[in-house]
C-alpha positions in Angstrom: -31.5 9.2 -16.6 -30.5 5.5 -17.2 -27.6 4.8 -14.7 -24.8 2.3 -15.7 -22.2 1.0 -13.5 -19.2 -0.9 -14.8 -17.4 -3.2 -12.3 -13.7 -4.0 -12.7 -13.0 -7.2 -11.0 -9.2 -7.0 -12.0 -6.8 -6.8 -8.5 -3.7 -6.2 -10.9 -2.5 -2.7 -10.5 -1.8 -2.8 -14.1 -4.7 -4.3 -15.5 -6.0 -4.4 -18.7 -9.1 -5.1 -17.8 -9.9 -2.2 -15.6 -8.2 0.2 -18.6 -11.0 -1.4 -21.0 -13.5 -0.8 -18.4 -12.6 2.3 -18.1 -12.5 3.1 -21.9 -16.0 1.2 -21.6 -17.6 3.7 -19.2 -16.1 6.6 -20.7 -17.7 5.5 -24.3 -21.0 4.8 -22.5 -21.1 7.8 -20.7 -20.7 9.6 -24.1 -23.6 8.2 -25.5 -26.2 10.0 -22.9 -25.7 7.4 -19.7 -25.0 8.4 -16.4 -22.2 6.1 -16.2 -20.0 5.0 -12.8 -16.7 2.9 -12.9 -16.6 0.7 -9.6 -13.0 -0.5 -9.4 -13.0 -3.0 -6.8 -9.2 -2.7 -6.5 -9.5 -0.2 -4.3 -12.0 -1.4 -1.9 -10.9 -2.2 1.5 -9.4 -5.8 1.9 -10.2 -6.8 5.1 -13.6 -5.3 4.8 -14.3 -7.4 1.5 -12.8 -10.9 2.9 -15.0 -10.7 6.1 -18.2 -9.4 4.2 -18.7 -6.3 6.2 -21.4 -4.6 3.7 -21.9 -1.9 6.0 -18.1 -1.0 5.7 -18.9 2.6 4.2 -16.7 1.6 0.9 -18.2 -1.1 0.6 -21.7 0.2 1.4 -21.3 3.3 -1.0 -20.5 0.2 -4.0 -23.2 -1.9 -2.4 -25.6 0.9 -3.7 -24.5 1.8 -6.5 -25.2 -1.6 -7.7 -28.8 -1.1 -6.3 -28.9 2.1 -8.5 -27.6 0.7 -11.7 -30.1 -0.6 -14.5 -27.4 -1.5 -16.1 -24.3 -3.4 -15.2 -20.7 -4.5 -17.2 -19.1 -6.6 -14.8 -15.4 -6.8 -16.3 -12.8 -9.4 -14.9 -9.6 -10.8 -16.2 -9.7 -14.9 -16.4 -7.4 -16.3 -13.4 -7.3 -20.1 -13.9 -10.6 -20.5 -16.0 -12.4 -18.6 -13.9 -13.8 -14.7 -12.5 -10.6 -13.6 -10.1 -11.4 -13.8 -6.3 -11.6 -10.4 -5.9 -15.1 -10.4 -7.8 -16.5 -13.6 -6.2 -15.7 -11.6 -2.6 -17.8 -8.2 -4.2 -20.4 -10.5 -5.7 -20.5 -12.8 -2.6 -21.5 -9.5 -0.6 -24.8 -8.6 -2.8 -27.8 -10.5 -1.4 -29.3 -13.6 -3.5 -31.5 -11.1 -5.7 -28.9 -8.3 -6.0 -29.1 -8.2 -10.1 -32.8 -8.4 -9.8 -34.2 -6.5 -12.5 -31.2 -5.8 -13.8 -29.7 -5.9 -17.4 -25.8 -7.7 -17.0 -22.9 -7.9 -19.5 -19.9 -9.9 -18.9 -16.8 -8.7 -20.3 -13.6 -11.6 -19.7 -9.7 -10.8 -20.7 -7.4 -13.8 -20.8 -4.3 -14.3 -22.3 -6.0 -17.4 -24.4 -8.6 -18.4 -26.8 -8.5 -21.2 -24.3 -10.5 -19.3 -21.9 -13.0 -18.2 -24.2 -15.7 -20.2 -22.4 -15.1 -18.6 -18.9 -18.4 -16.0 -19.6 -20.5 -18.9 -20.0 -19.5 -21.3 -17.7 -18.1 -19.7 -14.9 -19.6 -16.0 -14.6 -22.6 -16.1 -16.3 -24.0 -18.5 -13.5 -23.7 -17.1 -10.5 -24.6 -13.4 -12.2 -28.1 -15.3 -13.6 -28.0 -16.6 -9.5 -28.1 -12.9 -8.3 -31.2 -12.7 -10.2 -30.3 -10.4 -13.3 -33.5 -9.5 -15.8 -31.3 -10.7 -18.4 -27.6 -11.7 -18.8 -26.1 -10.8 -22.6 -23.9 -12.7 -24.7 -20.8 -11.1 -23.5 -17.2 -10.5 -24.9 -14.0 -12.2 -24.2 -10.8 -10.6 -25.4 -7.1 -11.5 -25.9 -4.8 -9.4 -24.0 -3.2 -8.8 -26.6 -5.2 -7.2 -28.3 -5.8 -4.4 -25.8 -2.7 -2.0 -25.9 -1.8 0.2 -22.6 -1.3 3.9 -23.3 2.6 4.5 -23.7 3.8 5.1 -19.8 7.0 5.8 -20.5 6.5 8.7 -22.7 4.1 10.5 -19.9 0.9 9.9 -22.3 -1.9 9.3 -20.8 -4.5 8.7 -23.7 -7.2 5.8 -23.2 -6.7 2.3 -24.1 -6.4 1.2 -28.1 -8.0 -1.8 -29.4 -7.4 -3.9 -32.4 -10.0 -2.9 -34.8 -11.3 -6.6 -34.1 -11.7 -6.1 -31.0 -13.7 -2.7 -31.1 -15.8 -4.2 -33.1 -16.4 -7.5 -31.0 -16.8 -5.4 -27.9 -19.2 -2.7 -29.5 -21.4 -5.1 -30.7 -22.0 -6.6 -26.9 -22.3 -3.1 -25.7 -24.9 -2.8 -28.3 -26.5 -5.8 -27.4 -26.5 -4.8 -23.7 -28.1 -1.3 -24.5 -30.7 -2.9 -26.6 -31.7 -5.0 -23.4 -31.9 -2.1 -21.2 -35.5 -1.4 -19.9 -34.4 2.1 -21.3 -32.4 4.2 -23.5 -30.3 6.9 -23.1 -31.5 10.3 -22.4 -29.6 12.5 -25.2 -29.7 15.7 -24.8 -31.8 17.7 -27.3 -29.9 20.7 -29.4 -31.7 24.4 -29.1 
């Protein structure tokens, strides 16, 4: 079965970013991929800033990157760029670490301005790690990804702005077209 990992590069604990990559894995997964959010939130700190990939966090992530056919590297824009905390995980895979893989960039920012973060800071250095192919990517507004209500208890996924489903879903379909292969589905009896 195809395996997919999606990589949240947000260090916010109350990210957007990871909620849509978590709304992204659990669409993915629904669609017949084995599918694996990596938030790298919660890998160690002092393991990630010295580069100690045999760390056994950071190891178990390490390979699961290895595993993946497929990978959505998620990230919030910080300053017109990927945050640090996913230049530290990326820094840690060796120069052909996307080798043979298929890669699509997903960037949050508070701005249109920062619409050309995918292709000018991210989409480099993943093409750099060797990736079979990097796809076009989405950007999205913050605002138009809305946190589930926390106040009232609920804990339903992330909503998008009809836009933005759209947008995004037509990257994700992009990126499974790339894949070497397709899901597996399973058949009905």
């Amino acid at each position: 079965m195809p395996t997919l990992l999606v990589i949240s590069g947000s260090p916010s604990p109350a990210s957007r970013t990871a909620l849509l990559a978590g709304h992204l894995a659990q669409r993915l997964s629904l669609t017949g991929f084995d599918v694996e959010h990596l938030d790298l939130r919660g890998m160690p700190p002092d393991a990630m800033l010295s580069g100690d990939a045999d760390h056994p966090e950071l190891r178990q992530a390490l390979d699961a990157v290895a595993g993946a056919e497929g990978i959505v590297v998620a990230t919030p824009v910080y300053k017109a760029a990927y945050t640090g905390l996913l230049k530290a995980f990326l820094d840690l895979l060796p120069q052909d670490g996307l080798a043979g893989k298929t890669v699509l960039p997903l960037a949050t920012g508070g701005t249109i301005a920062h619409l050309l973060t995918i292709d000018y800071a991210l989409r480099p250095v993943l093409s750099a790690l060797s990736a079979r192919h990097v796809v076009g990517g989405c950007f999205l507004l913050d605002r138009t990804i809305e946190r589930p209500d926390e106040r009232s208890g609920e804990t339903a996924d992330v909503t998008l702005t009809p836009e933005a489903e759209l947008r995004l879903f037509e990257a994700v379909d992009a990126f499974i077209e790339s894949l070497p292969s397709g899901p597996v589905l399973s058949s009905a009896a």
